[in-house]
C-alpha positions as CSV (number, residue, x, y, z in Angstrom):
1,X,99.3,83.2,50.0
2,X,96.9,84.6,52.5
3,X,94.1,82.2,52.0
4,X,96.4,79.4,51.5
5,X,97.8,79.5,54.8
6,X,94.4,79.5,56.4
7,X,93.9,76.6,54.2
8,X,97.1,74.9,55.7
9,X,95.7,75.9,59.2
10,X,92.9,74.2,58.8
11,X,93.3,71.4,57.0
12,X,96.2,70.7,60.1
13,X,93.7,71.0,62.9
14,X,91.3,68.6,60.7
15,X,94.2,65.8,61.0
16,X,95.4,66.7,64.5
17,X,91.5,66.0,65.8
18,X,90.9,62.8,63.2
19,X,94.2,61.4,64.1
20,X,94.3,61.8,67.9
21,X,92.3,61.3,70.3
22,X,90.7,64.6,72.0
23,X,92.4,66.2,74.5
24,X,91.5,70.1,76.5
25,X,95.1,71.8,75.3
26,X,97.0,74.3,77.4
27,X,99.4,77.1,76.2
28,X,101.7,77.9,78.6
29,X,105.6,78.8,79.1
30,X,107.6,75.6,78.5
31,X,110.2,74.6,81.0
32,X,110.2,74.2,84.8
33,X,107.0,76.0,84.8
34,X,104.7,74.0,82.9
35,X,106.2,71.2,84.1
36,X,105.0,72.3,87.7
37,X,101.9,72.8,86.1
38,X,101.3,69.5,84.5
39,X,102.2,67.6,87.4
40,X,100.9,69.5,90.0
41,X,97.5,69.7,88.7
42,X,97.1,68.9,85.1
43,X,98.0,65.2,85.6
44,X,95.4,64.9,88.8
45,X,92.7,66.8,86.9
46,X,92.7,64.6,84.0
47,X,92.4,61.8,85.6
48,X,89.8,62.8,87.8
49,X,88.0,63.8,84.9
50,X,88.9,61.1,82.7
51,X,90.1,63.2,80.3
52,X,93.3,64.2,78.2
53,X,95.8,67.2,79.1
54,X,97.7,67.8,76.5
55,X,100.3,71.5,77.0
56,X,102.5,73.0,74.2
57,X,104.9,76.0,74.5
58,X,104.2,79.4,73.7
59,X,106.2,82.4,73.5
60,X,103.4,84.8,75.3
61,X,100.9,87.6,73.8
62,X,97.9,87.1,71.6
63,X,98.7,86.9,68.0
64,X,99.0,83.1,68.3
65,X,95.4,82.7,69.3
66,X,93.9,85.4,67.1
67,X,95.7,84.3,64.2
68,X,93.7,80.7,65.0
69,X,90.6,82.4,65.1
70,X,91.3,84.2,61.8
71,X,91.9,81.1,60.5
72,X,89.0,79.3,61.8
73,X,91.3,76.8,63.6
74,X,91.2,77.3,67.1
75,X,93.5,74.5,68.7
76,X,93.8,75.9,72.1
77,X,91.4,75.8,74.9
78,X,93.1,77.4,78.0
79,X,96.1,80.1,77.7
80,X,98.4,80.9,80.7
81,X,98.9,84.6,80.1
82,X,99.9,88.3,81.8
83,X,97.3,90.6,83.2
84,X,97.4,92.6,80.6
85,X,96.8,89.9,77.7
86,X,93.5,88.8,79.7
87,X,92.6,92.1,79.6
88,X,93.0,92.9,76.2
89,X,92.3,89.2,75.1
90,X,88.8,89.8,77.2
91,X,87.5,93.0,75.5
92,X,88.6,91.7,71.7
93,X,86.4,88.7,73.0
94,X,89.0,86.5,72.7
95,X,88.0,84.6,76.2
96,X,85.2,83.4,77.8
97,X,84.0,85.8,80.9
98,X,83.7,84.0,84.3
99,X,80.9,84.3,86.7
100,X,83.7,84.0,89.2
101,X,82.1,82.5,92.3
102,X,79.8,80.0,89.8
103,X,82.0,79.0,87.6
104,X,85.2,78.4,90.2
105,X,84.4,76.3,93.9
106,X,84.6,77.6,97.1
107,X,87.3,77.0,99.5
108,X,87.3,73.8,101.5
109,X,85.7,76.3,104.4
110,X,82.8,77.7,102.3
111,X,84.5,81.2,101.6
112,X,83.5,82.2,98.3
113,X,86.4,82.1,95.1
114,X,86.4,85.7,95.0
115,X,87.5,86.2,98.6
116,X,89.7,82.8,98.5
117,X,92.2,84.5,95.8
118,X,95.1,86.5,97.5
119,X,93.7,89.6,95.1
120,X,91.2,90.5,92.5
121,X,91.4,89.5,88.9
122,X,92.6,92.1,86.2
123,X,89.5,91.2,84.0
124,X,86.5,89.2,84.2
125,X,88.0,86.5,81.6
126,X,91.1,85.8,84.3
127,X,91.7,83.3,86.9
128,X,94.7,83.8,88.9
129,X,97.5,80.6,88.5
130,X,100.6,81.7,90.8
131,X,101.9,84.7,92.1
132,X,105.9,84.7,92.4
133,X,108.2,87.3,93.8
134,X,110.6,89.9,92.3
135,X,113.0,89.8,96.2
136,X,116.3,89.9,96.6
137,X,119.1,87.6,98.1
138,X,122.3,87.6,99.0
139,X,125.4,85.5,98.7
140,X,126.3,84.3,102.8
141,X,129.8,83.8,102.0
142,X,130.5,87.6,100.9
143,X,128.1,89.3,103.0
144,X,129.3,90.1,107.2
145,X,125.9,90.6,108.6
146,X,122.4,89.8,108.1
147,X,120.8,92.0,105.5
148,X,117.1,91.9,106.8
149,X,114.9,94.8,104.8
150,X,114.7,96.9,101.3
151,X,116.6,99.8,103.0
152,X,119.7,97.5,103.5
153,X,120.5,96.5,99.6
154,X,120.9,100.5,99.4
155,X,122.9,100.5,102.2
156,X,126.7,100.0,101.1
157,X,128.3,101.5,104.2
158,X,127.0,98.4,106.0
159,X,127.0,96.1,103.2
160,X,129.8,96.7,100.9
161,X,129.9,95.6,97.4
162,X,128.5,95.6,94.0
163,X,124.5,95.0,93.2
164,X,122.8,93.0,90.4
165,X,119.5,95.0,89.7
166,X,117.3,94.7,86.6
167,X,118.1,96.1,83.4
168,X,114.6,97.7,82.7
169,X,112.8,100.4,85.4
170,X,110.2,97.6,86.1
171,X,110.1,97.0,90.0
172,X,113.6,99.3,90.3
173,X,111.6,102.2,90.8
174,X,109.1,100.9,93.4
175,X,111.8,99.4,95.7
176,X,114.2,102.8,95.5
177,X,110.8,104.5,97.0
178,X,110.3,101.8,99.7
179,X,114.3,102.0,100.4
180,X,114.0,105.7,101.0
181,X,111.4,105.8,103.1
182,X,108.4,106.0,101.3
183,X,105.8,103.7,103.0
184,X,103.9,100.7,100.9
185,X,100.3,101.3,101.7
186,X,97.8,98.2,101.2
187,X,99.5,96.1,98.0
188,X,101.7,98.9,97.2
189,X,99.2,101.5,96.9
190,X,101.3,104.4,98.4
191,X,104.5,103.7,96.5
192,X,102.7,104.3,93.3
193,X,101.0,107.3,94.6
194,X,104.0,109.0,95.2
195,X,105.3,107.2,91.3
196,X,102.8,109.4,90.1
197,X,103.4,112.6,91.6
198,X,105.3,115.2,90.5
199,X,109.4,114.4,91.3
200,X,108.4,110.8,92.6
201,X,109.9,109.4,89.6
202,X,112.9,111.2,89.5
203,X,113.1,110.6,93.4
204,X,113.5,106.7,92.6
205,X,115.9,106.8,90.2
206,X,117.8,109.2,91.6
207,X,118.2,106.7,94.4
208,X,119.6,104.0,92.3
209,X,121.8,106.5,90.4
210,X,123.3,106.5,93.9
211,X,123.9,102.9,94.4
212,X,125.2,102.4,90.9
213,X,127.7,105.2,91.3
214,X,128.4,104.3,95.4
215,X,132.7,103.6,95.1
216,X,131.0,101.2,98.2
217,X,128.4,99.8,95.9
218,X,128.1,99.9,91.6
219,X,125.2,98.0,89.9
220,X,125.6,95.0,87.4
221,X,122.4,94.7,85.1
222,X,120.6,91.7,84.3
223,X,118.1,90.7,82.0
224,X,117.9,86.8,81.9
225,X,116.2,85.0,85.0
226,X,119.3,82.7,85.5
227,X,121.6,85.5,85.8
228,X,120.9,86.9,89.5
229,X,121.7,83.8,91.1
230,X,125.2,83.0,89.1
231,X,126.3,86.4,89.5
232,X,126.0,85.9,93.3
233,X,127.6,82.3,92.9
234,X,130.6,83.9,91.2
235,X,131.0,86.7,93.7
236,X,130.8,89.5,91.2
237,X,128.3,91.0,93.3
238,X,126.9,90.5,97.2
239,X,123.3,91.2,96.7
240,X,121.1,90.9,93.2
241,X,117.5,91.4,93.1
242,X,116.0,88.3,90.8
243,X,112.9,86.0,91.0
244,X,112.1,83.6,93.6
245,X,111.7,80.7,92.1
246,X,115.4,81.1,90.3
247,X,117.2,81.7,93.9
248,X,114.9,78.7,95.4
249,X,116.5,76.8,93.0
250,X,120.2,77.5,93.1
251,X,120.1,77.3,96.9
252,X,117.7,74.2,97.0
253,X,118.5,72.6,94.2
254,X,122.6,73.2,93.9
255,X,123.4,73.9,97.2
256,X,124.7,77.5,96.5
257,X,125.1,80.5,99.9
258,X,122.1,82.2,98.7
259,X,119.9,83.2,101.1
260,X,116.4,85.7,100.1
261,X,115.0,88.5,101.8
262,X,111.7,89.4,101.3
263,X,111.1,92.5,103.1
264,X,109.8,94.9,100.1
265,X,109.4,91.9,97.9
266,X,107.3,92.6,93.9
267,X,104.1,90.3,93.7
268,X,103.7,89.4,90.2
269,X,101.0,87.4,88.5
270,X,100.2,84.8,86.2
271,X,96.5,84.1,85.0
272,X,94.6,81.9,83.0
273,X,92.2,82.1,80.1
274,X,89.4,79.7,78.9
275,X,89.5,80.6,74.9
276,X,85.9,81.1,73.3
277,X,85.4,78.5,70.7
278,X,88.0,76.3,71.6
279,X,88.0,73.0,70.5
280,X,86.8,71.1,73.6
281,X,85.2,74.2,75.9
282,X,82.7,72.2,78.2
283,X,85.6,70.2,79.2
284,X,87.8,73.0,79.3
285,X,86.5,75.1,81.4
286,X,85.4,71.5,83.9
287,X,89.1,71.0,84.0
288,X,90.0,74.7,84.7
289,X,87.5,74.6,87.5
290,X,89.2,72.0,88.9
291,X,92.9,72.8,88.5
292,X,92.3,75.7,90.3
293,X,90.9,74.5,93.4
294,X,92.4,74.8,96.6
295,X,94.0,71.1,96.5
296,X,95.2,71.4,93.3
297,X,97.1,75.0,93.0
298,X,98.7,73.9,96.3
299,X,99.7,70.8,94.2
300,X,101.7,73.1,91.6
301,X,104.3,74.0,94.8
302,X,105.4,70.2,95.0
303,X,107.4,71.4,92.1
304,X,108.5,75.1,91.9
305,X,108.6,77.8,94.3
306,X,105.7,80.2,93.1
307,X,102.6,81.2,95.4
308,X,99.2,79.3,94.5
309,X,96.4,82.2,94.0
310,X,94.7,80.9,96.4
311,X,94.8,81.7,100.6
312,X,93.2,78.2,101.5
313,X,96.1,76.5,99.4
314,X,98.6,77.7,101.9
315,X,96.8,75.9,104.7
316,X,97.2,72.6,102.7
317,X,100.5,73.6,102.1
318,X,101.5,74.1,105.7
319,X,99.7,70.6,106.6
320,X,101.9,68.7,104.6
321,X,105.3,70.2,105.1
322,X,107.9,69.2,104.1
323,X,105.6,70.1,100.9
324,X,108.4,69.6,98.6
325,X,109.0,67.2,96.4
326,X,112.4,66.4,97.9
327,X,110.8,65.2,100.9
328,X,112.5,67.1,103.1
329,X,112.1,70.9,102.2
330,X,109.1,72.7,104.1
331,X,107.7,75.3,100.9
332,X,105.7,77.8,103.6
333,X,109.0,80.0,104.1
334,X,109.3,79.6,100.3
335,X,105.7,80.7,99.4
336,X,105.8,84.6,98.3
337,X,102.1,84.9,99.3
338,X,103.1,83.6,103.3
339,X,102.1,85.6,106.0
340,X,106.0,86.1,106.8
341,X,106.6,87.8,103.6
342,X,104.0,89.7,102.8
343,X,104.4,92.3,106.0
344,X,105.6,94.9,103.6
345,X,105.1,94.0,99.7
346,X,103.6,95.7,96.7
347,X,101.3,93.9,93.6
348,X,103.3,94.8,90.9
349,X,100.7,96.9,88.7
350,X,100.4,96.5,85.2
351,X,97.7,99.3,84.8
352,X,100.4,101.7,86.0
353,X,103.2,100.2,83.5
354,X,101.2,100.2,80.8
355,X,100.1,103.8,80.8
356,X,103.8,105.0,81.6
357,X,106.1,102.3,80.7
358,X,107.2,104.1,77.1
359,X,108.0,107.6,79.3
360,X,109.7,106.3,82.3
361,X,112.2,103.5,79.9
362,X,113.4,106.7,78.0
363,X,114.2,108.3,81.3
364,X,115.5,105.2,82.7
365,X,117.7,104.3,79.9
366,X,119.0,108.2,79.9
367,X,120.0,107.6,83.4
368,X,121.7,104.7,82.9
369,X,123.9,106.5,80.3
370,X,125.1,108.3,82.6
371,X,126.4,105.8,84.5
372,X,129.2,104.8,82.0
């Protein structure tokens, strides 16, 4: 059954090639996303290059590609992926390694790729995409007063009423740090200092224990992206933490009384990989030059509300407001990577995560039975 279905594989990539014509294929996340993605850059880039685009969904991780190259099949040439999945992907030698500043163009200034990109990659297969933000907002219709920083979602003597705060530890912890007092440091650095300390963990969560059981506060959990922004629609709650792009969207996009605040803001990441063997890798990796040059990332934020990796995009950005593709909505005040909202952030880091994730979701999920 084994070899059969290698067979299968195969013999499908042999008619996909003989009955199409050839096209550099991108896996990426389906929906608004990609669609950013494909007209932001992918469509330009082709036909700069005179070449096919073609994107398909994928539902994240490696065992998609690898179980391609076990079946000597490859059909993908560039994968959008987490840090950790270029990481891995790039020591099971999955993906092509980068000589970053040959292999990727300057800035329209001359500044080298490797300083252009808001931060370093997480290995030397990745290439940084967007960067979006785990913020918060706040429904204006339920809220009297401004809330302005981290400290005031904690603060329920001010601001009354229930929070929406994600269901896993991920970001909870560094934000119940900032929020009592714990200082970021460059990117965060100082937050998950004190994470790994003795009582730093316990710290956080004892800080959102206390929101959650506030009688001025109480904590809904959410798990789904579309969640934080209906649950402040509905008025169940008066703040939710959430992701940037889904609150851009049901305040631009529906009109709802949800505005953000981006004082202790998450940077997260999205990266991509050139695949080794792919079916069309010269062209591949000429097109994944290109779409992630300084014109065309800043291209992706016609579309959706996520960062461009790189710092010179902003200034193409800013020279074109209104930048979105409404005409009439400046992106720069939307950008998670701005100058405004990045005066106290931390990069979300996966190294950390990954070494303590298993640990700290037992703790975190003991916690929260005690919240019932």
């Amino acid at each position: 059954m084994k070899k059969l279905s290698k067979l299968l594989l195969a013999l499908s990539f042999v008619l996909s090639i003989t009955s199409s014509s050839y096209a550099v294929t991108i896996a990426s996340w389906g929906g608004a996303y990609t669609e950013s993605q494909k007209l932001g850059y992918g469509d330009p880039t082709a036909k700069k290059l005179g070449i096919d685009i073609n994107w398909v969904d994928y539902s994240g991780g490696l065992s998609e590609i690898k179980a391609q190259k076990e079946a000597g099949a490859i059909t993908w040439d560039i994968i959008d992926l987490f840090a950790f999945d270029t990481i891995n992907g790039c020591d099971e030698g999955l993906f092509v390694e980068f000589d970053f500043d040959k292999d990727f163009p300057a800035a329209p200034d001359g500044t080298p790729a490797s300083e252009d990109f808001f931060t370093g990659m997480p290995s030397k297969c990745a290439v940084g995409n967007i960067l979006y933000s785990w913020n918060y907002a706040y429904n204006t219709e339920n809220v009297k007063g401004t809330p302005k920083t981290i400290k005031d979602f904690f603060n329920t003597k001010k601001f009354p009423g229930k929070r929406a705060i994600y269901t896993s530890a991920l970001t909870n912890l560094e934000i119940a740090l900032a929020a009592d007092g714990v200082k970021m440091g460059k990117g965060g650095e100082l937050i998950y200092k004190r994470l790994e300390q003795e009582g730093g963990i316990d710290r956080a969560m004892n800080k959102i224990k206390k929101l959650c059981t506030d009688p001025n506060g109480g904590c809904v959990f959410w798990s789904a992206g579309a969640q934080p922004p209906e649950l402040l629609v509905s008025g169940e709650v008066v703040m939710a933490t959430g992701w940037n792009g889904r609150f851009f969207n049901a305040e631009i996009g529906e009109g709802a009384p949800i505005k953000q605040v981006w004082d202790g803001q998450g940077l997260d990441y999205e990266y991509f990989a050139l695949v080794k063997g792919g079916p069309d890798e010269a062209n591949a990796k000429k097109a994944l030059a290109m779409m992630t040059n300084t014109e065309m990332l800043a291209g992706s934020a016609k579309y959706i509300a996520y960062a461009p990796w790189r710092k010179s995009s902003l200034e193409i950005i800013k020279a074109g407001e209104p930048w979105y593709k409404d005409g009439k909505t400046e992106m720069m005040p939307q950008m998670p990577t701005a100058p405004s909202n990045t005066k106290n952030y931390f990069l979300v880091d996966p190294f950390y995560w990954a070494d303590n994730g298993t640990e700290i979701g037992e703790k975190w999920e003991a916690m929260k039975a005690t919240l019932n």
